[in-house]
C-alpha positions as CSV (number, residue, x, y, z in Angstrom):
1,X,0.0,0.0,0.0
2,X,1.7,3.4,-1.3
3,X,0.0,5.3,1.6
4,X,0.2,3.0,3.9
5,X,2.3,4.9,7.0
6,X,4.4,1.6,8.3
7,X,6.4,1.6,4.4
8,X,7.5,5.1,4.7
9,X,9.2,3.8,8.3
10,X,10.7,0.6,6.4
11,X,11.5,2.6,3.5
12,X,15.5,3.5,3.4
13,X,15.6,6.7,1.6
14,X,13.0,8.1,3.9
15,X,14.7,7.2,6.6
16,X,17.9,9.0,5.6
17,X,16.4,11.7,4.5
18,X,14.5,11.9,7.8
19,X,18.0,11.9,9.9
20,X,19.3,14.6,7.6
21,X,16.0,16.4,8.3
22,X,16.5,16.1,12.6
23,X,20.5,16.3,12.4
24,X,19.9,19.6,10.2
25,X,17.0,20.7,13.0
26,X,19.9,19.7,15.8
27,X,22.3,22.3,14.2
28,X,19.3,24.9,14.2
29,X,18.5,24.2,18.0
30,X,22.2,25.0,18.8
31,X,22.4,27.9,16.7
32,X,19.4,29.6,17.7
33,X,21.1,28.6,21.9
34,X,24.1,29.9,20.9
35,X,22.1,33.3,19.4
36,X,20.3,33.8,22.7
37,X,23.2,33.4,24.9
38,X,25.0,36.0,22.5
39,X,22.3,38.3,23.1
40,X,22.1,37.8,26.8
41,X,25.7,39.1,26.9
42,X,25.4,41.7,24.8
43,X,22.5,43.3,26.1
44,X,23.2,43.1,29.8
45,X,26.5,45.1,29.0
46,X,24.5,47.7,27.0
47,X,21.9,47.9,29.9
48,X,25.0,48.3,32.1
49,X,26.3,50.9,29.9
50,X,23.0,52.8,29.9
51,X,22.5,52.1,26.5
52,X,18.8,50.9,24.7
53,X,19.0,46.8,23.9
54,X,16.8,47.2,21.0
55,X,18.5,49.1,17.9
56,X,15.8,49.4,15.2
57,X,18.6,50.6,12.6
58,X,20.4,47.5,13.3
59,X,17.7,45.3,12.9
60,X,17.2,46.6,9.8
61,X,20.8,46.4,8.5
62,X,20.4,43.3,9.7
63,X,17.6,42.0,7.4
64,X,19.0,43.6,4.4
65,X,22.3,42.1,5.0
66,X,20.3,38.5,5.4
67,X,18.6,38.8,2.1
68,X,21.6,39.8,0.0
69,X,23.1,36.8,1.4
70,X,20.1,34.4,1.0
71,X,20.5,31.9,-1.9
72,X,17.4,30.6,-1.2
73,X,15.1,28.2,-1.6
74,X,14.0,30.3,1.4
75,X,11.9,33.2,-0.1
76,X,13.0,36.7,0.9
77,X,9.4,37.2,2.3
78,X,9.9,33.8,4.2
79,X,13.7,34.9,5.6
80,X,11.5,38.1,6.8
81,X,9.0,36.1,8.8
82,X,11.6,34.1,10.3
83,X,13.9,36.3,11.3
84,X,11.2,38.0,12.5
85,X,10.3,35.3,15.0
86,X,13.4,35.1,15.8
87,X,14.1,38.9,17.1
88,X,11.0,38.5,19.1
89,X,12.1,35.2,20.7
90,X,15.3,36.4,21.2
91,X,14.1,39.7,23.1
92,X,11.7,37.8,25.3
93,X,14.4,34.9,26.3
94,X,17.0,37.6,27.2
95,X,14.3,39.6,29.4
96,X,15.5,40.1,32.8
């Protein structure tokens, strides 16, 4: 049965592909941990400096640069929603 579910689990090219999906998703979870701790550090010295954490201008450099350097598949309008997601996740996990 094509759409039977227990042949895509027996199925060796699935499978690979599957474990180059999660190692790839691995990789993601330790970059986006490694982003946050970043930005803990950098915002408690701006905070101790006096200075604003959140730097709209940056931000925005920061998108441009991402989409001149996007190859894609990812659409420019996807890179946008994600990074998106990401500044707001980033700002709420490094919240005091």
């Amino acid at each position: 049965m094509p759409n039977d579910p227990a042949s895509t689990t027996e199925d060796v090219v699935i499978r690979q592909m599957r474990d180059q999906v999660i190692d790839n998703d691995l990789k993601i979870l330790q970059a986006l941990n490694q982003r946050v701790a970043l930005v803990t550090r950098l915002r408690s010295y701006k905070e101790g400096k006096g200075m604003a954490f959140v730097d709209h201008s940056r931000e925005e450099w920061m998108m441009r640069y991402l989409t001149g350097a996007n190859a894609g598949p990812i659409s420019d309008e996807g890179l946008t929603e994600i990074y998106g997601h990401i500044l707001e996740l980033t700002k709420r996990e490094t919240a005091a």
